[in-house]
C-alpha positions in Angstrom: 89.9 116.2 115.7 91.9 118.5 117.9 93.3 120.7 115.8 94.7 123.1 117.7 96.8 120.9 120.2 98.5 118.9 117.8 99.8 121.7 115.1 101.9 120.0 112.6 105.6 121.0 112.7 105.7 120.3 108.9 109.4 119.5 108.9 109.4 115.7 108.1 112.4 115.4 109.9 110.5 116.5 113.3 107.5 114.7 112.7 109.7 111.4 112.3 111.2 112.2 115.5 107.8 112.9 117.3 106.0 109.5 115.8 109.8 107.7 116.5 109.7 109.1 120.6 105.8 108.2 120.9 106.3 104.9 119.9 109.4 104.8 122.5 107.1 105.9 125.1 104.3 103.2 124.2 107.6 100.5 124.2 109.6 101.0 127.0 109.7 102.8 130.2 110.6 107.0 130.5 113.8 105.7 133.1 114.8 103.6 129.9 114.9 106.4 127.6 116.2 108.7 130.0 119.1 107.0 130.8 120.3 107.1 127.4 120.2 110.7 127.6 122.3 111.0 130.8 125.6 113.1 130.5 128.9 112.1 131.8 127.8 114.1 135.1 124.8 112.4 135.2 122.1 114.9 134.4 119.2 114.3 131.2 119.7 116.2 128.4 115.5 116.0 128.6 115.8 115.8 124.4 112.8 113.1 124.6 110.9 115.6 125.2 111.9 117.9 122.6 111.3 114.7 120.4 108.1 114.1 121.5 106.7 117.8 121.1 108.5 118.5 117.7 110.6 121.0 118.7 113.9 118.9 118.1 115.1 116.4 115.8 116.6 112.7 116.6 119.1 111.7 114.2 120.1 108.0 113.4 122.5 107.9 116.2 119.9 108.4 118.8 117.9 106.1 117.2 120.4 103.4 117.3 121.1 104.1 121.3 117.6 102.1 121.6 117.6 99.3 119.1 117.1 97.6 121.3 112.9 98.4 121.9 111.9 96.2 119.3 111.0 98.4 116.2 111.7 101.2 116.6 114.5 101.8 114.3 112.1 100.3 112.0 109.8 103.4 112.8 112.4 105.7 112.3 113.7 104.5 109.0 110.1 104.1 107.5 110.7 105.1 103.8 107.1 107.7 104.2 109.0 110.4 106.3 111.4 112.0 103.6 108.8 111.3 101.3 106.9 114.2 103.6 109.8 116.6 102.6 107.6 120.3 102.5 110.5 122.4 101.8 112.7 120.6 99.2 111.5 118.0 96.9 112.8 114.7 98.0 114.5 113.8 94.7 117.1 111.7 95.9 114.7 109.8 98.6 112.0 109.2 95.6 114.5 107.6 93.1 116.0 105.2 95.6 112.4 104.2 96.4 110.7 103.4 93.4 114.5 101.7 92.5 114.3 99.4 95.5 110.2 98.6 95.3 109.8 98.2 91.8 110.5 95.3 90.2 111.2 95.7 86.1 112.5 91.6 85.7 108.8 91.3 87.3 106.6 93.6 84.9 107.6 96.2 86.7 105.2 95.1 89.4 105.6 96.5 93.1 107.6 94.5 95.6 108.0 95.2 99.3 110.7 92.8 101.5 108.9 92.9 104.6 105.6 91.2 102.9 107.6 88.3 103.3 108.0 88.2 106.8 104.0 87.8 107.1 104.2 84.7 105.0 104.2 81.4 107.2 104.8 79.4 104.0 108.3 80.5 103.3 108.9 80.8 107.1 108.7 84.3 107.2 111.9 84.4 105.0 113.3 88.2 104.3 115.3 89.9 101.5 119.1 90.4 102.1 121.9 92.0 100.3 122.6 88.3 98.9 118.9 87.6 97.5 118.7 89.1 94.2 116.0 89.8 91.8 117.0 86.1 89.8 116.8 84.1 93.0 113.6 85.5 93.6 112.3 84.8 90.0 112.9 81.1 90.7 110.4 80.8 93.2 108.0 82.9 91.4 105.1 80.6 90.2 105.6 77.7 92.8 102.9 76.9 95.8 105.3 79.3 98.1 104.7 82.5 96.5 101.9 81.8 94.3 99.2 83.7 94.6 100.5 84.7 98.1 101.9 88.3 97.4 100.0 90.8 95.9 101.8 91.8 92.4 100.8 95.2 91.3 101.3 97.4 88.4 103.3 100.1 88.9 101.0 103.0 88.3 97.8 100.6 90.1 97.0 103.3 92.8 93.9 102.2 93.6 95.4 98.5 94.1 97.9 99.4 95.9 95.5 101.5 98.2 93.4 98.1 99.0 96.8 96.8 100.1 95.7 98.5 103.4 99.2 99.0 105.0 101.9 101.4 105.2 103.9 99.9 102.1 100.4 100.5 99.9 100.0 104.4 101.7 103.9 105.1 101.1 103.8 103.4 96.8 101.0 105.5 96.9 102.8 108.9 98.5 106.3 108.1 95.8 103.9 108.1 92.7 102.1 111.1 93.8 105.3 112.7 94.9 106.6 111.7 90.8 103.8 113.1 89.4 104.3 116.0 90.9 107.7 116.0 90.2 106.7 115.8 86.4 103.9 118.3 86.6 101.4 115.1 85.3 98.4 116.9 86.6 96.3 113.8 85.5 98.0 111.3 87.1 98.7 113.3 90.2 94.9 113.5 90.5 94.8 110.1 90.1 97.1 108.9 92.2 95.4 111.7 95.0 92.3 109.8 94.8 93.5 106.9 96.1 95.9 108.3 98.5 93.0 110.0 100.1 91.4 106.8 100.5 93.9 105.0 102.2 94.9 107.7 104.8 92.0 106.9 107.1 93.5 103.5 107.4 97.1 104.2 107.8 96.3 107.6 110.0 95.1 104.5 112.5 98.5 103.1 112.1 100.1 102.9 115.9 103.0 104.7 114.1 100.8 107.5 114.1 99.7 107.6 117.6 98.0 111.3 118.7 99.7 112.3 115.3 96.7 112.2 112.7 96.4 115.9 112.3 100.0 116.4 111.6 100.0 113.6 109.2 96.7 115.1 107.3 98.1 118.7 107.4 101.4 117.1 105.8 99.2 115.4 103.1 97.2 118.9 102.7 100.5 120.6 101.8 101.8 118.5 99.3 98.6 117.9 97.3 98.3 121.7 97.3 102.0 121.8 95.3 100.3 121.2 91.8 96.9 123.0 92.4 95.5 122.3 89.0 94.9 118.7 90.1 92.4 119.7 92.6 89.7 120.7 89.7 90.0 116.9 88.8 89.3 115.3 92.3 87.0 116.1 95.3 88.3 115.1 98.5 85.8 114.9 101.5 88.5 115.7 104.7 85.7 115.8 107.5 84.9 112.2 106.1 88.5 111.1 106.5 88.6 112.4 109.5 85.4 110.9 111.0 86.6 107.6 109.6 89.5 107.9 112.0 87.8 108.9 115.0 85.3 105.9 114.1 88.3 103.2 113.4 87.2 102.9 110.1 90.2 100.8 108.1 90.9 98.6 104.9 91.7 95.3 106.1 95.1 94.8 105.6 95.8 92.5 102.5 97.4 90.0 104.8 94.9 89.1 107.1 92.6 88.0 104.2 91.1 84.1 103.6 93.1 85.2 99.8 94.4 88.1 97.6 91.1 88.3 95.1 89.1 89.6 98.3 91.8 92.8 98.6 89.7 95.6 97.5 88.5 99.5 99.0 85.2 99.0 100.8 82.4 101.6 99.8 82.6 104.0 103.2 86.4 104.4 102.2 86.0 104.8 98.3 83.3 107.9 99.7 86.4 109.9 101.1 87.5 110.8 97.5 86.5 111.0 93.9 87.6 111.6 90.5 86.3 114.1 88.4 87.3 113.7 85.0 
């Protein structure tokens, strides 16, 4: 992988901007996002480009301007960017995230709304502000959501990993980002392993478009915060990285026959391992 023209910015808050822009540029046309930018005299302020190379930030506001290109506010409010935070620890990001995906009145088991917008058999039904927890239980156990949604433990890493999608890769981020927080070297190792496993996959992720050395150098940093863990797992980079360049993936837990077939194939289990 080219290292050396893609150098990470490794300020979250640029990198969302640059994987935000790119998607722009895949979604729309450059005189769409240009005119956004155009000043009351008419002239571009050229700040996609600043966006795009890292050099500049978007903030929501510019975001909003282009709603209208399907997804991509959705790509700029993905919950993995602050998780990315180098310089301070995201503290306030990593509380309202395990608050809002974990579920304690279901076993504390991991929830994400948007899996239910891939489900045909509640018509693709999302969460709101009005659909609580309790409305949600009453549905649990029926032919809907049985054995539709994958329901996993809270600390399951290595389950949420065979997810293979960006809610798994970001559960997976929070709990390494909480074990660090709590200096829990073993489970920070543990929760590593299985991070490292699922980045080929979400490194593929069209969010990530031309962006898979920054995300990597990101993910470098912030295993190297508690550097005891690192005696307790060996991570293999150049075969993450080759697994990228090969378009080597988990399937995505969605696009199985069922939910007992989620699982980590061998070639991506290779990329890390626990020592003790």
């Amino acid at each position: 992988m080219n290292n050396e023209a893609n150098l990470p910015t490794l300020n979250w808050r640029r990198f969302r901007s640059q994987a935000w822009s790119k998607y722009l540029q895949n979604n729309s046309t450059s005189s769409e996002i240009d005119c956004q930018l155009m000043s009351e005299l008419g002239e571009s302020s050229k700040l996609q480009y600043k966006w795009a190379n890292g050099s500049a930030s978007a903030t929501r506001r510019s975001a909003e301007k282009y709603s209208s290109v399907r997804g991509s506010l959705e790509v700029f409010d993905l919950d993995l960017f602050p998780l990315l935070d180098l310089t301070h620890f995201p503290k306030k990001a990593l509380r309202s995230y395990l608050k809002d995906n974990i579920w304690p009145e279901l076993n504390n088991t991991w929830h994400f709304e948007s899996d239910f917008s891939v489900l045909k058999e509640i018509g693709y039904r999302r969460l709101n502000s009005t659909y609580l927890a309790t409305d949600f239980l009453e549905y649990q156990g029926t032919a809907l959501l049985n054995g539709h949604i994958p329901s996993i433990q809270r600390n399951d890493s290595l389950k949420l990993a065979s997810r293979g999608d960006m809610n798994g890769f970001t559960a997976i981020l929070a709990l390494v980002r909480e074990a660090e927080s709590n200096n829990d070297i073993k489970m920070h190792a543990y929760h590593v392993t299985s991070l490292a496993q699922a980045l080929p996959t979400i490194a593929q992720n069209p969010v990530f478009t031309d962006l898979a050395d920054q995300l990597i150098e990101f993910i470098k940093h912030i295993l190297n915060k508690i550097p005891e863990s690192r005696e307790r797992v060996e991570i293999d980079w150049r075969n993450i990285e080759s697994q990228i360049q090969d378009g080597i993936s988990i399937t995505p837990w969605y696009q199985l026959e069922n939910l007992e077939k989620m699982c980590i194939p061998p070639i991506a289990q290779g990329c890390s391992k626990l020592l003790f």
